[in-house]
Structures are given as structure tokens and as C-alpha cells.
C-alpha positions in Angstrom: 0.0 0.0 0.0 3.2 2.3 0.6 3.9 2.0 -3.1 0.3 3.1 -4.4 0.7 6.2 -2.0 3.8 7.2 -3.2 4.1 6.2 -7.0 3.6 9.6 -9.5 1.5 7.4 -11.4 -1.7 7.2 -9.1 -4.2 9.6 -8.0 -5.6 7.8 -5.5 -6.4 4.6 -4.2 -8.0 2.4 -1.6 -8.2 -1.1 -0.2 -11.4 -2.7 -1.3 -12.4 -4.9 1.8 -14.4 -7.9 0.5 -16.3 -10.9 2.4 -18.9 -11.0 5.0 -19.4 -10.3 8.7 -22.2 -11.4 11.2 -22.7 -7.9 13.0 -25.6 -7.9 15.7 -27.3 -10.9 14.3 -26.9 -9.9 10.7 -25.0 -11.4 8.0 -23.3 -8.4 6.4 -21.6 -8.9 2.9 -18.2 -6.1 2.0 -18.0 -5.3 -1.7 -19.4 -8.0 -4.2 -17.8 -11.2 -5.3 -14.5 -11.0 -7.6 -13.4 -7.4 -6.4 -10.1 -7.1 -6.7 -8.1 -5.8 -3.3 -6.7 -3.0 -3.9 -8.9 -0.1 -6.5 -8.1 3.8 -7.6 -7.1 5.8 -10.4 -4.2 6.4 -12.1 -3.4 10.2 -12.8 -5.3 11.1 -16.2 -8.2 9.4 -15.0 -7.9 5.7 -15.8 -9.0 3.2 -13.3 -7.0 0.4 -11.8 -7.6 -3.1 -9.7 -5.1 -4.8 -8.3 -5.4 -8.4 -6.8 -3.0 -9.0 -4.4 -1.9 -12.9 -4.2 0.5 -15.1 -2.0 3.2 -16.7 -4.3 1.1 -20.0 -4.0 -2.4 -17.9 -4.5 -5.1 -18.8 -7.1 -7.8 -16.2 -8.4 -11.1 -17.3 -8.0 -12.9 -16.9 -11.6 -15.1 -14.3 -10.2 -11.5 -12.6 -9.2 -10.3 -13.2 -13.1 -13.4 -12.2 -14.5 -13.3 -8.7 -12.7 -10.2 -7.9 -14.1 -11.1 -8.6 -17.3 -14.2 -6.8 -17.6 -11.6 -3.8 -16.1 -9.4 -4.4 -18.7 -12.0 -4.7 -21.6 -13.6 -1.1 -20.4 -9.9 0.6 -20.5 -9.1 0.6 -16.9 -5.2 -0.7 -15.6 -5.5 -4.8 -14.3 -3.1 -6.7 -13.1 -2.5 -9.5 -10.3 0.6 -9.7 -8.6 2.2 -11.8 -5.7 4.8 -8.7 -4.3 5.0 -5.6 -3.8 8.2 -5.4 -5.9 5.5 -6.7 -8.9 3.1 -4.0 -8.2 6.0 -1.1 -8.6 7.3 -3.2 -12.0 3.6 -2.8 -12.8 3.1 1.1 -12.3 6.4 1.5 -13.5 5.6 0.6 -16.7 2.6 2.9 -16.6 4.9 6.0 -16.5 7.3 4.9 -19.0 7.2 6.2 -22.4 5.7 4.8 -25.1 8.3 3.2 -28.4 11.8 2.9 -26.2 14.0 6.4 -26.2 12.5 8.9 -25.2 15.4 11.4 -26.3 
């Protein structure tokens, strides 16, 4: 989450808390199903979701479907298992585009 607060190439961002709770004898659900953990937008106004995995994690399909129905409408999606991967990832977002940039 340090990285997302500090990279120049997001706006702003937040930590999308999914799953359910039983709160004073309700069943309370966070979010829907697939939503990926961590949500914002980049600066220029394009949407990002990140899933955040363990190195042995597996997406759910509902998980794989969000990001792809991100993806298809424009928006930044990616799924990574370190933080090191999520600051390749933005990196690449700020690079530019066709190698030198001279």
C-alpha cells in the first residue's frame, strides 16, 4: 500500500475490503464477489484493480473475470504476488511509449 501512495502514477487509491461479517445478528456482505483488493485511479483518470496474491495464491474466476471486464472497459488490471511486482507494474505505466525517449 506504501507503493500506491507514493508512486507519480496514481491519483488515489483504496483497499477494497471484501467478504462478510455477522454484525448484531446480521450477516453483512463487503464489496461484491471478484473485487479485486486494492482499487483507484491512475493520474489522467484511468481506473486500476489490483489483486494481491500469495506466491502460491489462485484467483477465483469471479476474481479473473473482474479484471477482465476492467481491462476490456480501458481501466489498468493486473494480479501480482509482491509488492516489488506492483511497482514493475506502475512503473511501466509512466514509462514512455516506443523505447527512447530522447
Amino acid at each position: 500500500m506504501a507503493i500506491l501512495a507514493s508512486h507519480p502514477a496514481v491519483a488515489l487509491w483504496w483497499r477494497q475490503n471484501t467478504g462478510g461479517a455477522k454484525l448484531g445478528g446480521f450477516h453483512v456482505k463487503f464489496s461484491f464477489k471478484g473485487a479485486s483488493d486494492l482499487m483507484g485511479v491512475l493520474k489522467g483518470g484511468r481506473f486500476f484493480a489490483v489483486e494481491v496474491k500469495a506466491s502460491d495464491g489462485v484467483m477465483s474466476q469471479d476474481q479473473i473475470n473482474f479484471l477482465q471486464n476492467v481491462a476490456d472497459a480501458g481501466g489498468f488490471a493486473a494480479w501480482v504476488n509482491s509488492s516489488s511486482e506492483l511497482k514493475y507494474c506502475l512503473d511501466q505505466l509512466t514509462q514512455p511509449l516506443g523505447g527512447d525517449a530522447t
